[in-house]
VEXZATI-449834 format. One record per residue (C-alpha): residue in three letters; z, x, y; residue number from 0; chain. Coordinates in steps of 0.05 Angstrom, whole numbers. Each point is the difference from the previous one (the first is absolute). Example, Ala and Ser with C-alpha at 12.3 -4.5 7.8 and 13.67 -1.06 7.14 Angstrom:
# residues 2
{type:ALA, zz:156, xx:246, yy:-90, seq:0, mol:A}
{type:SER, zz:-13, xx:27, yy:69, seq:1, mol:A}
This chain:
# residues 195
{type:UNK, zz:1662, xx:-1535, yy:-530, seq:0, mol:A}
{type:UNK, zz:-21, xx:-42, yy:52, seq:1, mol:A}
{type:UNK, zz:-66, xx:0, yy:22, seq:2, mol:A}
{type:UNK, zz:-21, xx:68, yy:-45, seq:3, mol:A}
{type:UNK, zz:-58, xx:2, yy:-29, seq:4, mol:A}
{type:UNK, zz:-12, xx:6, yy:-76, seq:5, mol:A}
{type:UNK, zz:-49, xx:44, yy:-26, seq:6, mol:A}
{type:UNK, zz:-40, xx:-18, yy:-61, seq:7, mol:A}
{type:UNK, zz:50, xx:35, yy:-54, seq:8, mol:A}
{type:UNK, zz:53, xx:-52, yy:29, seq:9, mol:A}
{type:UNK, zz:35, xx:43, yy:42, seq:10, mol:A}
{type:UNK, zz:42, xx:-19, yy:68, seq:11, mol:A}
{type:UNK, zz:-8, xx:45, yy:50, seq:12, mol:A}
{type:UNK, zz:-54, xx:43, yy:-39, seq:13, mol:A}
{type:UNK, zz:4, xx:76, yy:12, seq:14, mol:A}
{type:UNK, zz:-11, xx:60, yy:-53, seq:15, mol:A}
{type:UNK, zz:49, xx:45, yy:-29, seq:16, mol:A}
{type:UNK, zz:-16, xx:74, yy:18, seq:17, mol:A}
{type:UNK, zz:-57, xx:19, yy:-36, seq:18, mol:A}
{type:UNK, zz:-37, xx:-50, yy:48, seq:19, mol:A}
{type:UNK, zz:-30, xx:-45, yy:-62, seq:20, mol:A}
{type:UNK, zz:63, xx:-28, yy:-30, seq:21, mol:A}
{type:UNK, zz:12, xx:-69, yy:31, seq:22, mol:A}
{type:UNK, zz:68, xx:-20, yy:20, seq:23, mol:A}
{type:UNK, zz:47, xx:-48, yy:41, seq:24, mol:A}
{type:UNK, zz:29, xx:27, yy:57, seq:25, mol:A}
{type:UNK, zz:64, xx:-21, yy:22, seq:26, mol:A}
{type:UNK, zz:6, xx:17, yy:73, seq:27, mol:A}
{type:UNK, zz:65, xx:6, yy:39, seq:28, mol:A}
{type:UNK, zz:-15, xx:-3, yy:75, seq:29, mol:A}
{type:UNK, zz:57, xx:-28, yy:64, seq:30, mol:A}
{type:UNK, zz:-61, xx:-52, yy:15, seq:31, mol:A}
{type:UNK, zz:-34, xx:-57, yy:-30, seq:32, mol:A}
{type:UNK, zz:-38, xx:51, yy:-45, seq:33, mol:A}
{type:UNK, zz:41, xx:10, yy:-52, seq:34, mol:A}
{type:UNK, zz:-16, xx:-37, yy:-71, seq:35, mol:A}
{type:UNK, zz:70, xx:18, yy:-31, seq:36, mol:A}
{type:UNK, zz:68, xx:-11, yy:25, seq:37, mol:A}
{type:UNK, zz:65, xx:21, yy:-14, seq:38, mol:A}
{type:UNK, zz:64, xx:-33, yy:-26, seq:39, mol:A}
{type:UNK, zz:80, xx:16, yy:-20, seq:40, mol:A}
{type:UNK, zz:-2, xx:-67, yy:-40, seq:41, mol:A}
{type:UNK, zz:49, xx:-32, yy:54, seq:42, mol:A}
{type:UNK, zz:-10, xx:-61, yy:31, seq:43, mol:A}
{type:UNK, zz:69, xx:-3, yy:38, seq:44, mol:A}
{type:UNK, zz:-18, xx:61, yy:47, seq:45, mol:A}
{type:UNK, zz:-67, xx:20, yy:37, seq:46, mol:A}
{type:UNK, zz:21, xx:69, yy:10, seq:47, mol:A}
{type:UNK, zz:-47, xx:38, yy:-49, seq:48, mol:A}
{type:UNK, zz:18, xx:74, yy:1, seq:49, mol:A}
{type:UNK, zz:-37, xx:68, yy:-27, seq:50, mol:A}
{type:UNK, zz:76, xx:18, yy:-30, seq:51, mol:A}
{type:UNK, zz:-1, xx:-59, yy:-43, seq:52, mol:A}
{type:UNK, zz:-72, xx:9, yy:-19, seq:53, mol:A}
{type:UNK, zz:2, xx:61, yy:-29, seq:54, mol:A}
{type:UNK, zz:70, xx:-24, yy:-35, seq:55, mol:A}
{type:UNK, zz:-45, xx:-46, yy:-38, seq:56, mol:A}
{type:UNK, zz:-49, xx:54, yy:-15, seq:57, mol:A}
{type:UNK, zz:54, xx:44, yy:-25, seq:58, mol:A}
{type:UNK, zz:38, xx:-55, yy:-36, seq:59, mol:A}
{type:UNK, zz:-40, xx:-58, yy:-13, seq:60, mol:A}
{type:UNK, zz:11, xx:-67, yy:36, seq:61, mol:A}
{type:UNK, zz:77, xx:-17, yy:-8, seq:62, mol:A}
{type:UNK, zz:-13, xx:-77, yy:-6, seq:63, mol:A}
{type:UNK, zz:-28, xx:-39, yy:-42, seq:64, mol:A}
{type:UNK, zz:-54, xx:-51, yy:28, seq:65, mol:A}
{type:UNK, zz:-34, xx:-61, yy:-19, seq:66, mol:A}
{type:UNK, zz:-66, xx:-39, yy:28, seq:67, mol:A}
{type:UNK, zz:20, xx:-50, yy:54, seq:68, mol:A}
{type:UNK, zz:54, xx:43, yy:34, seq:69, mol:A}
{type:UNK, zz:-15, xx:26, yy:70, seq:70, mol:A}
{type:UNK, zz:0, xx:72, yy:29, seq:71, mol:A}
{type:UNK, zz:-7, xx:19, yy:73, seq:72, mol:A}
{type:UNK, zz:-61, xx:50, yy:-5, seq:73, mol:A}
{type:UNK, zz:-20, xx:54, yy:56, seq:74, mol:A}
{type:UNK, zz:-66, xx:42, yy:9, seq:75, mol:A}
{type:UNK, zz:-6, xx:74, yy:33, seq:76, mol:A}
{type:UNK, zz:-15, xx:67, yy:-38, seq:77, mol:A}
{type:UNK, zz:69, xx:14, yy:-12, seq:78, mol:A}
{type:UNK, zz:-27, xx:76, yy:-12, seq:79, mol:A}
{type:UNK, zz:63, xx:29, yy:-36, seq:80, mol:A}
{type:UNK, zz:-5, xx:-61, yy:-53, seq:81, mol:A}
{type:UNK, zz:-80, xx:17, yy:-14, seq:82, mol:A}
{type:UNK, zz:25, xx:70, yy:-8, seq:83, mol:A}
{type:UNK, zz:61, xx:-17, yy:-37, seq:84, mol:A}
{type:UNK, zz:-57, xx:-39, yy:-53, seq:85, mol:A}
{type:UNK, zz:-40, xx:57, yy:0, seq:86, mol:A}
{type:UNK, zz:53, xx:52, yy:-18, seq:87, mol:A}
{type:UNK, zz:24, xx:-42, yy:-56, seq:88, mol:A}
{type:UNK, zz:-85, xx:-15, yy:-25, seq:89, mol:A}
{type:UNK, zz:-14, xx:68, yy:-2, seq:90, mol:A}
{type:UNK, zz:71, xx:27, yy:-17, seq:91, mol:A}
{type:UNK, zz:18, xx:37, yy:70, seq:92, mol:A}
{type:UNK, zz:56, xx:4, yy:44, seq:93, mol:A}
{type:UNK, zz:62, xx:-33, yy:-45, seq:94, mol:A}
{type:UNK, zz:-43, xx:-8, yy:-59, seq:95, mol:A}
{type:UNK, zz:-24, xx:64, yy:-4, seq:96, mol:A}
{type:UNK, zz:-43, xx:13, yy:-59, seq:97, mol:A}
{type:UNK, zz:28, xx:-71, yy:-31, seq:98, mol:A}
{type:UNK, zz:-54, xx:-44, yy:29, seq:99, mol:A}
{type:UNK, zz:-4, xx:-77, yy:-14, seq:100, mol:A}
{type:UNK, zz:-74, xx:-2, yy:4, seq:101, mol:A}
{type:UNK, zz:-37, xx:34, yy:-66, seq:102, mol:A}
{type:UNK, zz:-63, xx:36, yy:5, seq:103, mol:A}
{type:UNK, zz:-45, xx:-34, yy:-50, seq:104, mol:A}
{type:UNK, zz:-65, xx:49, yy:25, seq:105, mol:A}
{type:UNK, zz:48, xx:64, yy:-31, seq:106, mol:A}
{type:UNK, zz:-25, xx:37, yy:73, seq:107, mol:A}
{type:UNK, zz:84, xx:7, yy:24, seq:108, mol:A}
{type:UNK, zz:1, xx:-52, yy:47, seq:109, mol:A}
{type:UNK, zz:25, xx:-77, yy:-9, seq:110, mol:A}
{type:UNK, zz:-55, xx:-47, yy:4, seq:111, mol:A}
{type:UNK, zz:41, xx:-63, yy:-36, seq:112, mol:A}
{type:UNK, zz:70, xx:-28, yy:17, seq:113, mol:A}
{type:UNK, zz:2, xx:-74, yy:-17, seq:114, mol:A}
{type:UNK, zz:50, xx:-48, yy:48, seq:115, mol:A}
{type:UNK, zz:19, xx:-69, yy:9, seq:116, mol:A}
{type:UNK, zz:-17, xx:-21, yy:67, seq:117, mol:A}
{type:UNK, zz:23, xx:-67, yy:34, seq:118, mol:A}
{type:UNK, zz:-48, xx:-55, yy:19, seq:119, mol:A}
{type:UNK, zz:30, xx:-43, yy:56, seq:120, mol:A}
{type:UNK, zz:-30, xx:-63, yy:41, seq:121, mol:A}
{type:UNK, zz:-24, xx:9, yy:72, seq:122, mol:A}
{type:UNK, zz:54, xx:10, yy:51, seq:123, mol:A}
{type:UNK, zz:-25, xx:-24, yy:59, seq:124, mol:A}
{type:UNK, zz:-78, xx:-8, yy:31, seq:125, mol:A}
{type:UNK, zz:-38, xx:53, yy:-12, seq:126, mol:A}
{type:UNK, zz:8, xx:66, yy:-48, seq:127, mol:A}
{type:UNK, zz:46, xx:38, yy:28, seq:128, mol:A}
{type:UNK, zz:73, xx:7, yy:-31, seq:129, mol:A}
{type:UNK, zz:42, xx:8, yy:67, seq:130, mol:A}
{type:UNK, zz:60, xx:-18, yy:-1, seq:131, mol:A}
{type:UNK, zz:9, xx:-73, yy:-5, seq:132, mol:A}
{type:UNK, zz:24, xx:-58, yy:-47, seq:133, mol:A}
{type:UNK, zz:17, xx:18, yy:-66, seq:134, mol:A}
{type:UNK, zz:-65, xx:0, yy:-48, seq:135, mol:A}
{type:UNK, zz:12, xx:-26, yy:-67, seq:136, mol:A}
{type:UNK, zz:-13, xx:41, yy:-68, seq:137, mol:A}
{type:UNK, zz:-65, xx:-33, yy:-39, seq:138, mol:A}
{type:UNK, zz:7, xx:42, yy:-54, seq:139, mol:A}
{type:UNK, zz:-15, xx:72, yy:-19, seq:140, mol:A}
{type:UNK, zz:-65, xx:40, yy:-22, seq:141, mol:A}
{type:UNK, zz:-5, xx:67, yy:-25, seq:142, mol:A}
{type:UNK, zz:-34, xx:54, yy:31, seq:143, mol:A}
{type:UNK, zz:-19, xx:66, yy:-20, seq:144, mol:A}
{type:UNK, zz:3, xx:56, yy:58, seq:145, mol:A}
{type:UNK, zz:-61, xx:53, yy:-10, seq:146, mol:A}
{type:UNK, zz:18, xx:36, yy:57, seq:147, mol:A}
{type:UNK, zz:50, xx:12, yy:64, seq:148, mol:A}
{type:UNK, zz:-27, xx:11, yy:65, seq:149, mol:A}
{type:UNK, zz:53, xx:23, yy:47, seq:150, mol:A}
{type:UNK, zz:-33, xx:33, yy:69, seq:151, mol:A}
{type:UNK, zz:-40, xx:-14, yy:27, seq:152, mol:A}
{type:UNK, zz:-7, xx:-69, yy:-26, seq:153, mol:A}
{type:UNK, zz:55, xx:-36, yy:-37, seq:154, mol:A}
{type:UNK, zz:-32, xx:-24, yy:-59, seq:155, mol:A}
{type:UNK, zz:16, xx:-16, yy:-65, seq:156, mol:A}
{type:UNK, zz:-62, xx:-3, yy:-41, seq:157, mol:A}
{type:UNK, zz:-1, xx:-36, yy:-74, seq:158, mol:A}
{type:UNK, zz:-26, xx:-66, yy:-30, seq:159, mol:A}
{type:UNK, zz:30, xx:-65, yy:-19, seq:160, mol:A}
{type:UNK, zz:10, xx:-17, yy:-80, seq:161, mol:A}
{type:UNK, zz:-11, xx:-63, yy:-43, seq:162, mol:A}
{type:UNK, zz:39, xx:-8, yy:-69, seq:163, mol:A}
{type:UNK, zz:-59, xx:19, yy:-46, seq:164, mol:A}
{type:UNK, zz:-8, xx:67, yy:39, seq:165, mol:A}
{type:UNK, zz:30, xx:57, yy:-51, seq:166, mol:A}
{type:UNK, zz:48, xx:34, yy:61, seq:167, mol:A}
{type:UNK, zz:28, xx:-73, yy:9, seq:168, mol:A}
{type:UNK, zz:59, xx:14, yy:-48, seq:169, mol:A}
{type:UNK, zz:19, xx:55, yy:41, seq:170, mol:A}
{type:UNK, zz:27, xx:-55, yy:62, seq:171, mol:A}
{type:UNK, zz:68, xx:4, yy:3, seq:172, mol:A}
{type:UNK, zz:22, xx:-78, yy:30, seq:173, mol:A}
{type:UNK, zz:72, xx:16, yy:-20, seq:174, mol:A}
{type:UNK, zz:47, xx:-28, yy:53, seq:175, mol:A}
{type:UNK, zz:-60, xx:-45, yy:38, seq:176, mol:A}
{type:UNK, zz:26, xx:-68, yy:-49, seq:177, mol:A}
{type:UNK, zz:-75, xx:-19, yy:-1, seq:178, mol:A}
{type:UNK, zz:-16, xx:-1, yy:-71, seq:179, mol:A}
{type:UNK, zz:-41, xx:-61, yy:-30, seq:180, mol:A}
{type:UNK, zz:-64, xx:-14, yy:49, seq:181, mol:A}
{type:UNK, zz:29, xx:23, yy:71, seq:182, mol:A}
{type:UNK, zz:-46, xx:76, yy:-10, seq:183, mol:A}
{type:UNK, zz:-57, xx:36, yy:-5, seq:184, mol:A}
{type:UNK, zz:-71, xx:-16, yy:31, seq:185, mol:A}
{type:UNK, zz:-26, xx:-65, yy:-16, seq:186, mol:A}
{type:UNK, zz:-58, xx:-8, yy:48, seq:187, mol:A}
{type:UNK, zz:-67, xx:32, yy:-12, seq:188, mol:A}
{type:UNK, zz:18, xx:36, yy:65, seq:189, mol:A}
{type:UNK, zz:72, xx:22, yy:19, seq:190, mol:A}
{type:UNK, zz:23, xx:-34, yy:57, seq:191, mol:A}
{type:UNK, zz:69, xx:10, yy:23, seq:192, mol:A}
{type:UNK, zz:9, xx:-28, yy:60, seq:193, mol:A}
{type:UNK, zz:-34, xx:-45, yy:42, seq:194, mol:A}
């Protein structure tokens, strides 16, 4: 997350969910410096990250299994059918029509809770951004739970980090990501995930 600032609830990249009072973490996808969260296919033979193979691992899961210390090349920009792609399968749209992923713990219809695995890798290069580069290599894995899916005008993907005492923790799937023992989950005061 760069140079983000935490807010006092421990959140990178503070925002609030919808209702304006909820605080979040945003994860921002932008084609500039700006972004806090970048994307991956787990490959670290070929730069070439595409939106077909993206949403493949949305709709399949991530076909291979990876361990802390490999590296992955890494590439930022909004990629716009992937956010949508997320957001159809969080709120059960598009493919996954009425069989959303995310559950709706408030009972008002709508998925507010859809706990992932998300990669933590080391810094790439100088700076933030994740252009295209070197390889970055995997650090280990932390699980996040999405709140909410912002497609347009932003793309945003609003949610909150979890540690292991937090009662939605045993919902993180790390299946496939060979991290088990230490290499997960937030153990900072503050998450930090790259810098």
């Amino acid at each position: 997350f760069g140079d983000y600032a935490e807010d006092y609830n421990g959140n990178a990249n503070p925002c609030y969910l919808e209702d304006g009072v909820t605080p979040a973490t945003c994860l921002d996808f932008y084609s500039t410096g700006n972004q806090i969260a970048c994307w991956t296919q787990f490959d670290g033979d070929s730069a070439s990250i595409n939106t077909s193979d993206l949403t493949g691992i949305i709709h399949d899961g991530n076909p291979v299994e990876v361990s802390s210390g490999q590296s992955f090349y890494v590439d930022n920009g909004v990629k716009t059918p992937v956010i949508d792609d997320i957001a159809d399968r969080f709120y059960g749209d598009g493919d996954w029509d009425n069989d959303p992923s995310g559950s709706d713990n408030d009972l008002d219809g709508k998925s507010d809770s859809w706990v992932v695995g998300l990669p933590v890798i080391e810094c790439q290069q100088d700076g933030d951004e994740c252009a295209k580069g070197d390889p970055a290599k995997l650090m280990g894995v932390v699980c996040f739970e999405i709140q909410e899916v912002i497609v347009t005008p932003d793309k945003r993907i609003k949610g909150r980090f979890l540690c292991k005492d937090d009662v939605k923790f045993k919902d993180c799937d790390l299946k496939g990501t060979g991290t088990g023992g230490s290499d997960f989950d937030v153990r900072a005061d503050f998450p930090v995930l790259v810098r």
